[in-house]
Each structure stands twice: as structure tokens, then as C-alpha cells.
N, C-alpha and C positions, 0 to 999 in steps of 0.2 A: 481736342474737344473744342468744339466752337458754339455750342449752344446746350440748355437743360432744358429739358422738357419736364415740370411735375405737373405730374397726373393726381391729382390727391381724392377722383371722387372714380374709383374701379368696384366694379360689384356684378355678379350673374346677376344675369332677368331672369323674368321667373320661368321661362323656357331654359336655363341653363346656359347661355351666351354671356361670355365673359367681356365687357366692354365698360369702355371708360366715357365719362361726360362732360363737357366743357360747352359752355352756352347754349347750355340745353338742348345738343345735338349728342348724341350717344353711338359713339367708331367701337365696333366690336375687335377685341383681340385675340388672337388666336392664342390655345393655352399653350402651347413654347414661347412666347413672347420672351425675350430676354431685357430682363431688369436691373437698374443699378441698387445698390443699398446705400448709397447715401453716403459711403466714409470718404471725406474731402481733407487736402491738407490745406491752407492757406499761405498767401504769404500778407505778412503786418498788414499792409494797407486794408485787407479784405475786415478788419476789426471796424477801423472807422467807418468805411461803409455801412456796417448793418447798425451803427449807433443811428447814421445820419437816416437809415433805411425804417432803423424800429424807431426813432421818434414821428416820423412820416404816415408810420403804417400805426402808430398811439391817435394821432391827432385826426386820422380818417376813419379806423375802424375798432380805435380801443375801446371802446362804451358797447358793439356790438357782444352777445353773447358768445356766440359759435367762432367768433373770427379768430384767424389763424396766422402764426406769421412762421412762414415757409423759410427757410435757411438754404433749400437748393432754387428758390428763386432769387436769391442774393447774389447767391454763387455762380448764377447766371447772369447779373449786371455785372458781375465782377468781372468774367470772361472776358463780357463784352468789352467794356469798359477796359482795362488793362491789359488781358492777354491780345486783342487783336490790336491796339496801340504799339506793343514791344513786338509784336510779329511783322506792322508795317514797317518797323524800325528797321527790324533785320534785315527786311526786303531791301527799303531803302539804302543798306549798310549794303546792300550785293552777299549777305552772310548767307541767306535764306536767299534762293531762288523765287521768283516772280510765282511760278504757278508750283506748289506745292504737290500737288496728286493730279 
């Protein structure tokens, strides 16, 4: 896994097209679409981030009503953030080959 994609605003239109929304552009999906459920394990460090992450996301958008703080976009700086750091590593280490797939 190298990146999360959360989709959090998916709804049929009122013709029945199943499509999701992101800056007010609307990408229809097809109803097979394969979806995650969200169950993640972590390792320790991924805790401080989301302290450093929900105080960030308190002081921008805690006073909003509707706002949301997403736990698989965390777990997407995290990736970023650490799993591809310890993969360069490996690379670097010759453990892990240069071009994986």
C-alpha cells in the first residue's frame, strides 16, 4: 500500500449513477467498485501523529459544525511518511530491490 484514497462524500444522482465528489467535480463509479472497510493495524509512532494531526485539524476546523477528522487520512501521512522512508531504507540496504513490481 502506498497511498489512501477517502472518499467520504459517495451518493446516487437522482438518475441513479453511483459517483463520488471531491472539489465539486463528481467521477461516477461503477457498482462493483471494490472498497476498503477501514480496519488498520498501526505501529506506536502512528498514535503521535494523529495527536499532532487532531490538534492541527482542532485549531483549523474545531469551531466548524459539520467537520470531520478522517482517521484513514492520517493513516495516509503515515504511509507516506514512514512506510516509504523504511522501504527507501531497504532499498538503500540492497534488502529490497530498486524496482519492486
Amino acid at each position: 500500500m502506498t497511498k489512501i484514497n477517502e472518499r467520504t462524500k459517495i451518493f446516487k444522482t437522482a438518475s441513479g449513477q453511483i459517483v463520488y465528489e471531491e472539489a465539486g467535480v463528481e467521477t461516477p463509479l461503477a457498482e462493483d467498485t471494490r472498497v476498503s472497510m477501514n480496519f488498520m493495524c498501526f505501529a506506536p509512532g502512528f498514535i503521535d501523529l494523529c495527536e499532532r494531526e487532531f490538534a492541527l485539524f482542532l485549531e483549523k476546523q474545531g469551531q466548524e459544525l459539520k467537520s470531520e477528522f478522517f482517521i484513514p487520512l492520517v493513516a495516509g501521512r503515515f504511509a507516506e511518511l514512514e512506510l516509504g522512508a523504511s522501504i527507501d531504507q531497504l532499498v538503500a540496504e540492497q534488502v529490497y530491490p530498486t524496482h519492486l513490481w
